[in-house]
C-alpha positions as CSV (number, residue, x, y, z in Angstrom):
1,X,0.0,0.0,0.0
2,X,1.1,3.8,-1.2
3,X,2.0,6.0,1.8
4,X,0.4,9.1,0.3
5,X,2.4,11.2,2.9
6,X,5.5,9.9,2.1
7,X,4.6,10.3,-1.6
8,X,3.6,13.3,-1.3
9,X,6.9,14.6,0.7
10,X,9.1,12.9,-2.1
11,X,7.1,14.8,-4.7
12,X,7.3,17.9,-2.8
13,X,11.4,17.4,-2.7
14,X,11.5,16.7,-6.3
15,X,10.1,20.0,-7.3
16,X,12.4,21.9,-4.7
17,X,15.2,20.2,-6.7
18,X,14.0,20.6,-10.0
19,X,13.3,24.9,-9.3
20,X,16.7,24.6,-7.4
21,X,18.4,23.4,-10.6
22,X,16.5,25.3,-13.1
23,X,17.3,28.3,-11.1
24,X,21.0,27.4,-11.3
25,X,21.2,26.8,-14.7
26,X,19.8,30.4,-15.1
27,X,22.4,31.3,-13.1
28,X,25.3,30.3,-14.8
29,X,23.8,29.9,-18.4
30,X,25.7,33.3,-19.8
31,X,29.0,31.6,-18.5
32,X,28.2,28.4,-20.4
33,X,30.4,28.5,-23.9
34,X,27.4,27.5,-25.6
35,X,25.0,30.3,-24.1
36,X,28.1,32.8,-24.9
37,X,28.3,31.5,-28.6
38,X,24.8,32.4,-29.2
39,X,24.2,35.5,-27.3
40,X,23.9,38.1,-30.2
41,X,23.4,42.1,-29.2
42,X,22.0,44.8,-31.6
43,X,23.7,48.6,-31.4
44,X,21.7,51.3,-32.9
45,X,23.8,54.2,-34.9
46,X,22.3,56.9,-36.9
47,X,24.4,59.2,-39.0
48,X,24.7,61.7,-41.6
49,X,24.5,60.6,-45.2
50,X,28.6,60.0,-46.6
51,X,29.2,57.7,-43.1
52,X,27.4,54.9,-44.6
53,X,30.6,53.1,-46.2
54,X,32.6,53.6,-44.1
55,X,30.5,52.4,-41.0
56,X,28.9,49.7,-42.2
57,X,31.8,48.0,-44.4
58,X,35.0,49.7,-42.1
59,X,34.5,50.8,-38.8
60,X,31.7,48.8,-37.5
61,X,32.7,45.4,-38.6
62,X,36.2,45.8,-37.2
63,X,34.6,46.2,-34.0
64,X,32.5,43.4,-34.1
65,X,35.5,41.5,-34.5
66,X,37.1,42.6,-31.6
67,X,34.1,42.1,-29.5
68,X,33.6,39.1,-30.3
69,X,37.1,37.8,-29.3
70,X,36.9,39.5,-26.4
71,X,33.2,38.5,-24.7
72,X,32.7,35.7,-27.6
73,X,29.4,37.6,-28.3
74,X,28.3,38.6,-31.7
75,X,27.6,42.6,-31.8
76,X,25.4,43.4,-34.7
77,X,24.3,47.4,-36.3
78,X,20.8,48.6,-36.8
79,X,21.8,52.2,-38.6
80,X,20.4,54.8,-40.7
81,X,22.0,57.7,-42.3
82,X,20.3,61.2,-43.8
83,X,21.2,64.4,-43.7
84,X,22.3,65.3,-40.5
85,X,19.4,68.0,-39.7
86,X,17.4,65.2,-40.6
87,X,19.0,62.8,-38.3
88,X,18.9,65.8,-36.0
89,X,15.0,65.8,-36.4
90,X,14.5,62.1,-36.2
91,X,16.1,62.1,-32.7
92,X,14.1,64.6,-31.4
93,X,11.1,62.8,-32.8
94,X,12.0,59.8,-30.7
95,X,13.9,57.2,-32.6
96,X,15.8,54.5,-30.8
97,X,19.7,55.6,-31.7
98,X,22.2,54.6,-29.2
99,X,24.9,56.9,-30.9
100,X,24.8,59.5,-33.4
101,X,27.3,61.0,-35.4
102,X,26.7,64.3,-36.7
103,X,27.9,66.9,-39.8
104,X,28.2,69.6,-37.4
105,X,28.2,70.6,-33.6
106,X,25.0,72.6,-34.0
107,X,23.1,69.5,-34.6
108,X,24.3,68.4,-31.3
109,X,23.4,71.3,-29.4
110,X,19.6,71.1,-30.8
111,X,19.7,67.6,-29.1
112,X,20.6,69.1,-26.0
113,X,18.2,71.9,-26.3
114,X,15.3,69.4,-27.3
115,X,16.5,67.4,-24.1
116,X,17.8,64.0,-25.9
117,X,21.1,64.3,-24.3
118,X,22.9,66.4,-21.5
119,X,24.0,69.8,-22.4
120,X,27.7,69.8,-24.0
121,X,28.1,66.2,-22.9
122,X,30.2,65.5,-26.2
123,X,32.8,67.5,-24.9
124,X,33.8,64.9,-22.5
125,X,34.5,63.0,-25.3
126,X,38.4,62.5,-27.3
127,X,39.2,65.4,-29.1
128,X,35.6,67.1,-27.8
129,X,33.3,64.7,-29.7
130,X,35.0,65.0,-33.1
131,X,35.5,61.8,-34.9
132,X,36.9,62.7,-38.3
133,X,37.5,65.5,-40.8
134,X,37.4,66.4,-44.5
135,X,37.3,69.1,-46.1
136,X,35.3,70.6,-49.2
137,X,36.3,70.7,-52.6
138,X,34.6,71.2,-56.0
139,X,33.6,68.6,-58.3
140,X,33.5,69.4,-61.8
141,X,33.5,67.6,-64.8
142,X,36.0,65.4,-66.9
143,X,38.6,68.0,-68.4
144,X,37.2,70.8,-66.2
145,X,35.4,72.4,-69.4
146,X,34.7,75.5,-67.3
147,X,37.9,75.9,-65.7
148,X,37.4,76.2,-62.5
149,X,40.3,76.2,-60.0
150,X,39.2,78.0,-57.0
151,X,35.6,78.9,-55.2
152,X,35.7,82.4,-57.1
153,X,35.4,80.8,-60.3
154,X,31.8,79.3,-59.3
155,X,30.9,83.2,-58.7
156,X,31.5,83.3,-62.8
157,X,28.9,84.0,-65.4
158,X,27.5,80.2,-67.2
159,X,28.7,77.8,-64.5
160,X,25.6,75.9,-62.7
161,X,26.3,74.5,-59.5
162,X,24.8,71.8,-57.6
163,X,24.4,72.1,-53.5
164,X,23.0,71.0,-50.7
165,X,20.1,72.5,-49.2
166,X,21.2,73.9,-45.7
167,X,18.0,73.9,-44.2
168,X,18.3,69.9,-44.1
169,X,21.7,69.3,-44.9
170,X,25.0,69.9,-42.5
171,X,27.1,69.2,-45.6
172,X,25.8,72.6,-47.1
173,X,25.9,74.4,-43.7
174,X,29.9,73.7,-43.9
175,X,29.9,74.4,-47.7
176,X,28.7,78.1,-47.0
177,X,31.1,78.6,-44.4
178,X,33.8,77.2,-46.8
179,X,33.0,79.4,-49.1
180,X,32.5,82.3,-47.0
181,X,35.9,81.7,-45.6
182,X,37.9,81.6,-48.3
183,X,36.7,84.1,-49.0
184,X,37.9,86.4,-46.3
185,X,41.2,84.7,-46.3
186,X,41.6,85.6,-49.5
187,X,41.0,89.4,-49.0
188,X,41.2,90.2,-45.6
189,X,40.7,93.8,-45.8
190,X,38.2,93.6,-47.8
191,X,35.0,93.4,-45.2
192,X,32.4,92.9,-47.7
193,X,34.4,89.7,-49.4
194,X,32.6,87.1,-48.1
195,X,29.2,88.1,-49.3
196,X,30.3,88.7,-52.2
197,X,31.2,85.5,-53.2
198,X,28.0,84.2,-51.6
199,X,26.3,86.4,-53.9
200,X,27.8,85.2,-56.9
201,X,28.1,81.9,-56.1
202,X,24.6,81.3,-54.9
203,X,23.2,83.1,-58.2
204,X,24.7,80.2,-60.0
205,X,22.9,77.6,-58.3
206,X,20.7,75.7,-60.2
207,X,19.7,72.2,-57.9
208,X,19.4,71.7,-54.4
209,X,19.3,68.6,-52.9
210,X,18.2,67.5,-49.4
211,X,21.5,66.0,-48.0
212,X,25.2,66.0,-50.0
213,X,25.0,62.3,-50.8
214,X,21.7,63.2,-52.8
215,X,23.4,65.9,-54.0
216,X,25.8,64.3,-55.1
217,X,23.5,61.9,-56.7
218,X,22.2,64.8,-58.7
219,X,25.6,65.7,-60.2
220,X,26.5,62.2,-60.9
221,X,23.3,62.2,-63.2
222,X,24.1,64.9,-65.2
223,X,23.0,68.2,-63.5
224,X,25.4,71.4,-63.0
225,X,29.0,71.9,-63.9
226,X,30.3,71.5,-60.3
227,X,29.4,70.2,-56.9
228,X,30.5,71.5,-53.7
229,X,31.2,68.9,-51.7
230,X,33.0,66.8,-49.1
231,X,36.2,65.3,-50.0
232,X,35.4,62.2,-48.9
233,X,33.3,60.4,-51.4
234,X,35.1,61.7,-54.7
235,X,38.6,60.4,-52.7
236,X,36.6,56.6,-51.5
237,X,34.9,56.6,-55.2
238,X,38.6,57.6,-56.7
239,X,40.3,54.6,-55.1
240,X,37.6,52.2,-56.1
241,X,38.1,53.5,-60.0
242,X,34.7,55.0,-59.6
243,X,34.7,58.5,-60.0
244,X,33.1,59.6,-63.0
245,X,34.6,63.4,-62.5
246,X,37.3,65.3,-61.0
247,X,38.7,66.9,-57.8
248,X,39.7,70.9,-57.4
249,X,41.1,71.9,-53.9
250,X,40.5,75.0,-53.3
251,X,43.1,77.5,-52.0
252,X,41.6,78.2,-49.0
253,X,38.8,75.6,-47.6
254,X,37.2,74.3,-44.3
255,X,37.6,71.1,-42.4
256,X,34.7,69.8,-41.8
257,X,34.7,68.3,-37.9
258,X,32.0,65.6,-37.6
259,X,30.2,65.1,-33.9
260,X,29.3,62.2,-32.0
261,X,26.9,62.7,-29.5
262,X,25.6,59.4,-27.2
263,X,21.9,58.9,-26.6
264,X,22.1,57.7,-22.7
265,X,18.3,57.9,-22.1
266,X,18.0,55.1,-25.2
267,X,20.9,52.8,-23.6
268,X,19.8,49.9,-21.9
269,X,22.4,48.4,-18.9
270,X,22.7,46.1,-20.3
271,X,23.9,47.6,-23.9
272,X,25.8,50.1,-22.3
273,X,29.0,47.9,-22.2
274,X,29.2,47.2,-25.5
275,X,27.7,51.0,-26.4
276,X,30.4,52.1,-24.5
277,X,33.3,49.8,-26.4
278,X,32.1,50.7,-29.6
279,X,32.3,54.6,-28.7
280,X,35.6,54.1,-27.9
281,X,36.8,52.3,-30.5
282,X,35.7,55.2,-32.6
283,X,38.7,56.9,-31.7
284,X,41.5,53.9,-31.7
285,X,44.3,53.2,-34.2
286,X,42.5,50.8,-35.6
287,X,38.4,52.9,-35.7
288,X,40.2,56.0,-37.0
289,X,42.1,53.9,-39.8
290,X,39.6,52.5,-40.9
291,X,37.9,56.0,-41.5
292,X,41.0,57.0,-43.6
293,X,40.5,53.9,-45.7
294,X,37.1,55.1,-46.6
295,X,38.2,58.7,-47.3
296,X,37.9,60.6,-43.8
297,X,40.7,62.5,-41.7
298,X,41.6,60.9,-39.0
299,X,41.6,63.4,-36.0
300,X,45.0,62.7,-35.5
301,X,46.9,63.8,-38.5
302,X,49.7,61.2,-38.6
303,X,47.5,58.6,-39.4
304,X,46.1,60.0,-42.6
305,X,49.5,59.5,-44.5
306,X,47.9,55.9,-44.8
307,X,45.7,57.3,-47.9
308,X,48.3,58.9,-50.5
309,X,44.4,60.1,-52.3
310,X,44.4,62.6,-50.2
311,X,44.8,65.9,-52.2
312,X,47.0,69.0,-50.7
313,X,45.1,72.0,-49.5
314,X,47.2,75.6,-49.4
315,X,45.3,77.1,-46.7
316,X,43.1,74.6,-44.6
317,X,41.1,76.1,-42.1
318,X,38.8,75.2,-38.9
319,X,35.0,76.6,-37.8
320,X,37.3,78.0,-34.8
321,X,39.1,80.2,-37.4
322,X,35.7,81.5,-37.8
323,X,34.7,81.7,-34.1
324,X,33.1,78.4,-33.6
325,X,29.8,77.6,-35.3
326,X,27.6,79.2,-32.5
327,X,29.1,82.7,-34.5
328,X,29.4,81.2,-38.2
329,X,25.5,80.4,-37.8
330,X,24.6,83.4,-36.3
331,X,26.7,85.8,-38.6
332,X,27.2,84.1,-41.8
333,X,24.5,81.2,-42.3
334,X,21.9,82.8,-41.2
335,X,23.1,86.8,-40.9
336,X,24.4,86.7,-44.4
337,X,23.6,84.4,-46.5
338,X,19.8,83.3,-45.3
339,X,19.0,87.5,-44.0
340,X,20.7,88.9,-47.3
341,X,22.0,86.8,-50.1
342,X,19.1,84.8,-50.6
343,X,16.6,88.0,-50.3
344,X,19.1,89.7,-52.7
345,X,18.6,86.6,-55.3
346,X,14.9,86.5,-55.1
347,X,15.1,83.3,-53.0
């Protein structure tokens, strides 16, 4: 005969043991080599519209390498790229980016007005949030027909030009103060030189495009007799035998600094580890050379001797030459060129 008391104190044991266990399975199951080998984590980057190349194929895969030999989990990238006031816009809206990097520092300081990230918290970053460079140069096409050697020449009478539109583009923000600043450099005494060439160079534009990869789009298909752009695509597309036109360096042109702002509200504890790796590795040897493979500056300029594509500029200057781009926007984006060039155009 069953003794249902002892049964049911032997049943009652069984299930202690079999919680016990399942509980320390749970325990050590990300220790176990198999749970490790499986354990897959997703990073979410957004960033303005040349990065795409270089992220997807360079940078971020070189991390995920490293990751992987080093926690034996496998690091994957949910990314979008834009315009960067678009990308700007899209973060305020709400989207889920981890990390952003940005055309310009102003786009990072409407994420801190919106409330997306701390004020200035980029600046506690290497080299104050700044990632790469390159500067701008003019495209124009095969033979240079038009001539064009310097940004004064696209101020000339029959030359159409293709730009970005700055209203959603920080490509063409940093192609007004390149051409604003070169400008002045050029004629330094002469107070009224920089909106002059705004003038004239703005009269000869003929397409606008939302960002300067879709600008860049538009020239590629036929439209205008240069672009203003950044250096980086025509140098990547000149190594890869695809550029179908060719480079002028300007005398005098900007550096373009590009900003990476991290999105701590969207950052799980879990993520932040790797978040936090990946950040960093933005800004070793082996992140920023892989940027110069792709056509960026590194940040630190010994490294960029690794791409011999990279042209020679006479006079390369910085947005601090210029006051820093809280000034530049106030006194030549929108003081100069939105307040008097484009009312003086009919715009």
């Amino acid at each position: 005969m069953i003794d249902l008391g002892v049964l049911r104190r032997r049943m009652a044991a069984g299930v202690v043991a079999i919680v016990f266990a399942a509980l320390l399975a749970y325990a050590v199951w990300p220790w176990l080599p198999v749970a490790r080998a499986e354990q897959r984590r997703v990073l979410v980057f957004y960033g303005f519209s040349i990065l795409g190349e270089a992220v997807q194929e360079g940078v971020f895969p070189a991390f995920a390498r490293r990751w992987k030999e080093r926690t034996g989990e496998t690091v994957e990238l949910a990314s979008s790229f834009a315009g960067s006031g678009t990308v700007t816009n899209q973060l305020l809206l709400g989207v889920p980016a981890q990390m952003a990097l940005l055309s310009l520092e102003l786009d990072a300081t409407r994420l801190a007005q919106g409330g997306v990230i701390p004020a200035a918290s980029w600046k506690a970053l290497p080299s104050e949030g700044v990632v790469n460079r390159t500067p701008f140069v003019i495209l124009v096409r095969p033979g240079n027909p038009k001539n064009i050697r310097d940004f004064a020449d696209l101020a000339r009478p029959g030359v159409s030009i293709v730009h970005p539109d700055p209203l959603t583009s920080g490509g063409a923000n940093w192609a007004i103060v390149a051409e604003y600043g070169a400008a002045v450099r050029a004629s330094p005494d002469s107070p009224r030189a920089g909106h002059e060439l705004l003038l004239g160079i703005w009269k000869n534009v003929t397409a606008q495009a939302a960002s300067a990869r879709a600008a860049r789009t538009q020239f590629d298909n036929g439209f205008g007799d240069a672009l203003v752009t950044y250096e980086q695509e025509a140098v990547y597309d000149k190594s890869r035998g695809k550029l179908k036109s060719e480079i002028v360096y300007p005398r005098h042109t900007i550096l373009s600094e590009h900003t990476l702002v991290v999105v701590g509200k969207n950052i799980t504890r879990r993520d932040w580890p790797a978040t936090r790796a990946f950040r960093d590795f933005l800004w070793s040897d082996e992140g920023q050379a892989a940027f110069v493979r792709y056509g960026f500056r590194s940040v630190r300029d010994e490294l960029n001797a690794a791409n011999p594509a990279f042209g020679r500029i006479e006079d390369p200057f910085t947005i601090a030459d210029l006051g820093g781009w809280k000034r530049a926007k106030a006194e030549i984006v929108d003081g100069d060129w939105k307040a008097h060039v484009l009312p003086e155009l009919g715009k």
